[in-house]
C-alpha positions as CSV (number, residue, x, y, z in Angstrom):
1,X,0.0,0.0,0.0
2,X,1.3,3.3,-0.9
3,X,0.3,6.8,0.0
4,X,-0.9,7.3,-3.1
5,X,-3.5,4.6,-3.1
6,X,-4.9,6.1,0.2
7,X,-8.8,6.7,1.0
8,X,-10.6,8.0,3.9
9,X,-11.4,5.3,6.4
10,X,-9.0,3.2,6.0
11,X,-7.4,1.7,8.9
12,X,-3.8,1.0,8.1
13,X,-0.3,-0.3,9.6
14,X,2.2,0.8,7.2
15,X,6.2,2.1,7.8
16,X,6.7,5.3,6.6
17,X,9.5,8.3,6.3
18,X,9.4,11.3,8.6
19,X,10.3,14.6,6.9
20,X,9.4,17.2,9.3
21,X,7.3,17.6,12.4
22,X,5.7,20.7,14.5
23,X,4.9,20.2,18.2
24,X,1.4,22.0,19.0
25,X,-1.0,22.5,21.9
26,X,-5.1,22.2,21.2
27,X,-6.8,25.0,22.6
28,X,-7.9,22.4,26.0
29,X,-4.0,22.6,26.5
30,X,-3.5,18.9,25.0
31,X,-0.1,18.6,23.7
32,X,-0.2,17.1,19.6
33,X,2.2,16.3,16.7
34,X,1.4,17.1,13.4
35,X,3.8,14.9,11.0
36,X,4.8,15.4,7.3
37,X,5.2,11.7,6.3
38,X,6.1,9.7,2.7
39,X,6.7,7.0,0.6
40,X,8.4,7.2,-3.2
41,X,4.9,7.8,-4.3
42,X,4.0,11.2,-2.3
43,X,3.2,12.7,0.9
44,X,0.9,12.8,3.7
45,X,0.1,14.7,7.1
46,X,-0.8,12.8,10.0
47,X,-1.4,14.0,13.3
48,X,-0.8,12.4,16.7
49,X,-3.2,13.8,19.7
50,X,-2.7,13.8,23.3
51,X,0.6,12.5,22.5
52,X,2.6,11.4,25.0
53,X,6.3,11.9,26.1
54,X,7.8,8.1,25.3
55,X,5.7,8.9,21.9
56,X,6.9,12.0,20.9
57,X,10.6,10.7,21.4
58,X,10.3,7.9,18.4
59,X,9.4,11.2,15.6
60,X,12.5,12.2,14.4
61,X,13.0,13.6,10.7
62,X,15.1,10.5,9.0
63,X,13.6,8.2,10.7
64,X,11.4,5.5,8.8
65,X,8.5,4.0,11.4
66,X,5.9,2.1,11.5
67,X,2.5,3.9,12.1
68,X,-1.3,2.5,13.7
69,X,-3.5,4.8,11.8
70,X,-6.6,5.9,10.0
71,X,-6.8,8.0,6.8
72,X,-9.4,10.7,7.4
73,X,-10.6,13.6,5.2
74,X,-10.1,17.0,6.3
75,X,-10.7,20.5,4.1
76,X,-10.8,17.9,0.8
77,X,-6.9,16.5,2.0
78,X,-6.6,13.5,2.8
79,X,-4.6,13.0,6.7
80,X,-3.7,10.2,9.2
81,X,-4.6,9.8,12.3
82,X,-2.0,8.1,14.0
83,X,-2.5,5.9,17.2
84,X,0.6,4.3,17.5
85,X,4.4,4.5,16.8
86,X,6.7,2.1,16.4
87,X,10.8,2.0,14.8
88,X,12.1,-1.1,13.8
89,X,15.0,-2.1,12.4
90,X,16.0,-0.1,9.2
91,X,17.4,-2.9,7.7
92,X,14.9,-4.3,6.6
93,X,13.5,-1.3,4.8
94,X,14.5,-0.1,1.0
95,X,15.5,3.7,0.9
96,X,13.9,3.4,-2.8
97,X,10.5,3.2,-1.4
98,X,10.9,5.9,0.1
99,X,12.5,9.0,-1.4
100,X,10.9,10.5,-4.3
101,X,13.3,10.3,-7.1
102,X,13.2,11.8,-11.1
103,X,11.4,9.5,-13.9
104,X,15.0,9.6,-15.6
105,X,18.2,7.8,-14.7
106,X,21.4,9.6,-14.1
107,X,22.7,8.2,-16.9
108,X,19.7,9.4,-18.9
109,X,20.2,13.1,-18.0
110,X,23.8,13.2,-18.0
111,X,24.3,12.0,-22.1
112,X,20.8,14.3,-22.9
113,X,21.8,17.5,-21.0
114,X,25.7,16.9,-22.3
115,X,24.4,17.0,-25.5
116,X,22.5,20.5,-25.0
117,X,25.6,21.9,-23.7
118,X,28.0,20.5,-26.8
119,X,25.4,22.2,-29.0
120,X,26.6,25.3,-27.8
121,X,28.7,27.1,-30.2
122,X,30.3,30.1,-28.6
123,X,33.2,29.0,-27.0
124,X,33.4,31.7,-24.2
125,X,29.9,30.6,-22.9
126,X,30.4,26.6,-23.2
127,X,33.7,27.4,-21.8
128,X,32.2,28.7,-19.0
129,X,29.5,26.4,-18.9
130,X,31.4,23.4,-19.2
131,X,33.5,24.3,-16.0
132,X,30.8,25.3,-13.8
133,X,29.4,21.8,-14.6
134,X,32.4,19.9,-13.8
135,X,33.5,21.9,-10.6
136,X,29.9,21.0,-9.6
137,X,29.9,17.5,-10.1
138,X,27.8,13.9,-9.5
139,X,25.9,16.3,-7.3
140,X,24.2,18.2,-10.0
141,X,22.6,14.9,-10.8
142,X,21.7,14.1,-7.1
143,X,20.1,17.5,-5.5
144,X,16.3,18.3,-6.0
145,X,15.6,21.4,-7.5
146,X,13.6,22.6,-4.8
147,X,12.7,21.7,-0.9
148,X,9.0,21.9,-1.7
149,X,6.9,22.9,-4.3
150,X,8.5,21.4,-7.7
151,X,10.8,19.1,-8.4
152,X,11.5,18.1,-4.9
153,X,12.9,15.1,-5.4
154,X,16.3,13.0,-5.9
155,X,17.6,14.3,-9.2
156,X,15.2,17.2,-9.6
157,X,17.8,20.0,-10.3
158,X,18.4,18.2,-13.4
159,X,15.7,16.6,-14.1
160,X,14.3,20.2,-14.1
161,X,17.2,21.6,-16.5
162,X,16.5,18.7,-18.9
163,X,12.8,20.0,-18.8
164,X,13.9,23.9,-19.7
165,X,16.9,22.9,-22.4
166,X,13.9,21.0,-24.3
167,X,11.3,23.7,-23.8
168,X,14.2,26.4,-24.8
169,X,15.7,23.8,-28.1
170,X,12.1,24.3,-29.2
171,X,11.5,27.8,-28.4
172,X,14.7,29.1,-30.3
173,X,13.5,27.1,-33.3
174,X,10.2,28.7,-33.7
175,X,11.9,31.9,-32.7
176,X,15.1,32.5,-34.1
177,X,14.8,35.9,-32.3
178,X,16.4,34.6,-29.5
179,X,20.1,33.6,-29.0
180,X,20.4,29.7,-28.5
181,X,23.4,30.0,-26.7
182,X,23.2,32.5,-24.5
183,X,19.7,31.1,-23.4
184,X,20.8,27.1,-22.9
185,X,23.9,28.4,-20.9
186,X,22.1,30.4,-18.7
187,X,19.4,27.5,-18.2
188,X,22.5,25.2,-17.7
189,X,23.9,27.6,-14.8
190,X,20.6,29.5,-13.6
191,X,20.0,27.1,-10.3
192,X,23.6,25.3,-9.8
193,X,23.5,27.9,-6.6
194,X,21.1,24.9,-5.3
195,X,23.8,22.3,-4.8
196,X,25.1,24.9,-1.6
197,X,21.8,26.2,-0.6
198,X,20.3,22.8,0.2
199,X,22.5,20.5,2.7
200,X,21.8,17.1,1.1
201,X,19.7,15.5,-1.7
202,X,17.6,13.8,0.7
203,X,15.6,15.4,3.3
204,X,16.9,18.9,1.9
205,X,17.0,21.9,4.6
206,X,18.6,25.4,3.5
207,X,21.6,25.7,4.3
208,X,23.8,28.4,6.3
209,X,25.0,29.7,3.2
210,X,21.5,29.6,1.8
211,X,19.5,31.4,4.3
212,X,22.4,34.1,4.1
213,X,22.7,34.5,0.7
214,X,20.2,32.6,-1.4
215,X,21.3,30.3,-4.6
216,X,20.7,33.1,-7.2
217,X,23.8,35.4,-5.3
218,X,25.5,32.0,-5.0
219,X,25.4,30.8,-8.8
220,X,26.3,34.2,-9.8
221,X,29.6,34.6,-7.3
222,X,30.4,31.6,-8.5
223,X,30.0,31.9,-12.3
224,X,32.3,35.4,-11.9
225,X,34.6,33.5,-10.4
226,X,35.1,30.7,-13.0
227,X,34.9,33.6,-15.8
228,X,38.0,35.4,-13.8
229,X,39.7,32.2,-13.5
230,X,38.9,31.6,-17.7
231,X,40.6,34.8,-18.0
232,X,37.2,35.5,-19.8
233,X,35.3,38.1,-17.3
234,X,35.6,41.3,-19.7
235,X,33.6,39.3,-22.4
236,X,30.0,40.6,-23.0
237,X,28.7,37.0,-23.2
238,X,30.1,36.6,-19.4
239,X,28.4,39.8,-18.6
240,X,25.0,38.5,-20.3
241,X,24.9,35.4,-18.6
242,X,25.3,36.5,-15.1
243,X,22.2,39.0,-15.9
244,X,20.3,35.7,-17.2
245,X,21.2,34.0,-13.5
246,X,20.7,37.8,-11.6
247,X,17.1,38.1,-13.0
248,X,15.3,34.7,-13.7
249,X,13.4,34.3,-11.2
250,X,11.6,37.9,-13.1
251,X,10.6,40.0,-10.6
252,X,12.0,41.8,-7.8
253,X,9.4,40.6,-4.6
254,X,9.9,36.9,-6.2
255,X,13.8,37.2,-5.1
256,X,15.7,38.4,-8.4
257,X,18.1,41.4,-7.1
258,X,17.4,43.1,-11.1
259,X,14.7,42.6,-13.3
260,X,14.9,40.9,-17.0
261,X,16.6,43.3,-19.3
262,X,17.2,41.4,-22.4
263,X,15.2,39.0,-24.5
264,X,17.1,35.7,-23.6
265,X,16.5,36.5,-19.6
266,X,12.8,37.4,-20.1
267,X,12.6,34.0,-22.1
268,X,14.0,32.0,-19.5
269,X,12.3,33.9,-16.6
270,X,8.6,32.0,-18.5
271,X,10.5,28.4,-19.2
272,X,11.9,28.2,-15.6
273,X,8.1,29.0,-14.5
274,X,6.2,26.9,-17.1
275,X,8.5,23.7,-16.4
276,X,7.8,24.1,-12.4
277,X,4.3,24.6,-12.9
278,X,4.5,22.0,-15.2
279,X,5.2,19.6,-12.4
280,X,3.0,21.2,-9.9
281,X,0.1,20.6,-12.0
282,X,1.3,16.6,-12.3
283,X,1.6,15.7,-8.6
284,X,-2.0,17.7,-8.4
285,X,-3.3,15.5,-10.9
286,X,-2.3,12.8,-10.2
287,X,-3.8,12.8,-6.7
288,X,-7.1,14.4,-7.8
289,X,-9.8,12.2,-9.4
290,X,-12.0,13.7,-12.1
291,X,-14.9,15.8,-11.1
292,X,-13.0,17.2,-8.3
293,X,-11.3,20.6,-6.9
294,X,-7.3,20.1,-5.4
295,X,-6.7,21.9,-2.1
296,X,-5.7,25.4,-2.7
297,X,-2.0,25.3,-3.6
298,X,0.2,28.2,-2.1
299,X,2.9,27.8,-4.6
300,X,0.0,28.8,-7.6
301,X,-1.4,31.8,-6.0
302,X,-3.6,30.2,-3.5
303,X,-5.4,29.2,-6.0
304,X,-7.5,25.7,-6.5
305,X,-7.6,23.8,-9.4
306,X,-10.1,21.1,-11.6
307,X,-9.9,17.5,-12.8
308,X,-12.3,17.4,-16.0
309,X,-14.1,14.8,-16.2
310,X,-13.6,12.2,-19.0
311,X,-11.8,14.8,-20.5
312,X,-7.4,14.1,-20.8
């Protein structure tokens, strides 16, 4: 049974990851714990009341358990109920079913995205490109792109870069208007700041680094510093493409330090956005069955959202 193949009233005994948990008192001055919990198929919340101390010691974030529980419906989410916690030996548990991981294999994305980034012909910017990727590593390959929200998985950073250098391989065809090059490099670069602002694949957390100075001013520092050491910092291209990293998250309230000032940052500002709502809309989907709303999902405006029905 996986979370995924939940429904309310079901009474269940089934080991699952904790990923986070908030301690919280009920208004009669009952202590609770409400538990962010999943399997390689999604998450779930589940809440323990009136729980008590020998209880509350088992929960740690890490840790996979084995819950007592019932799946109740509560503001058109399903949630748990739990009644009883138990840790057993992880041993005889596979990480696998566990952590969410990217459709692709490593392999996969490493000879498809190597192949976007040979495609580029100006040698200053696959120069750059090219070293940024190396100093960067197998760990381009194992962080998620994101701690929530999208992508939020083993492999999402470049699972997520395959997504935009498709999108972008497309875009430049239909409109020539837009220089290939600078556009693929700066997809290639725009979120390697992620690999220091997250503190492991698994489990991601922000960082000290990240909470200080955020993976945009991260990927930036670090793309002027491989320019410099290139001996190719006074090059418009390098100039360009830290202006595509500055600004692509497109506005200034949404973190970007300057706004989009050429076509190619503009451009990638709408693919970064349409690939992560791209894979918003398919974990909402594929939770929701036809005929129904989704919960209102903070990461789209609050907003919630329909599955037609009989109608793909």
């Amino acid at each position: 049974m996986k979370i995924k193949e939940f429904e309310n009233g079901m009474k269940l005994t089934i080991p699952l990851l904790i990923t986070r948990f908030v301690r919280g008192v009920t208004q009669n001055g009952s202590p609770y714990l409400s538990i962010t919990l999943q399997d390689n198929t999604g998450e779930i919340e589940g809440k323990i009341w009136d729980v008590a101390p020998d209880q509350e010691a088992l929960i740690k974030v890490g840790v996979i358990a084995e819950f007592d529980c019932e799946v109740n419906q509560y503001r058109n989410s399903l949630q748990l109920r739990i009644y009883k916690v138990e840790v057993k030996d992880a041993s005889q548990y596979l990480p696998e079913d566990f952590v969410n991981a990217s459709q692709y294999d490593t392999e996969f994305l490493r000879e498809e995205i190597t192949k976007f980034v040979d495609s580029i012909e100006n040698k200053v910017l696959l120069n750059i490109v090219r070293a940024s990727l190396d100093e960067i590593g197998e760990a381009f390959y194992q962080y998620p792109a994101a701690t929530r929200n999208h992508h939020d998985f083993v492999g999402g950073l470049a699972t997520h870069v395959y997504g935009m250098m498709r999108l972008a391989d497309a875009i430049c065809e239909l409109y020539p208007i837009y220089n290939r090059d600078l556009l693929m490099s700066g997809i290639a670069l725009h979120d390697l700041g992620k690999v220091e602002e997250y503190t492991a694949p698994v489990l991601s957390e922000y960082s000290v680094a990240g909470k200080l100075l955020g993976h945009i001013s991260i990927a930036h520092a670090n793309v002027s510093r491989i320019a410099e050491k290139l001996g190719l910092e006074n090059n418009e291209e390098v100039l360009l493409l830290r202006h595509l990293i500055l600004s692509h998250h497109g506005q200034l309230e949404y973190g970007s330090p300057v706004v989009p000032m050429i076509k190619e940052a503009e451009i990638l500002n709408f693919i970064d956005n349409m690939d992560a709502r791209t894979n918003m809309f398919e974990k909402v989907y594929d939770n929701l069955s036809e005929g129904e709303f989704s919960p209102r999902i903070f990461a789209l405006e609050n907003r919630n959202f329909y599955k037609a029905k009989g109608i793909k």
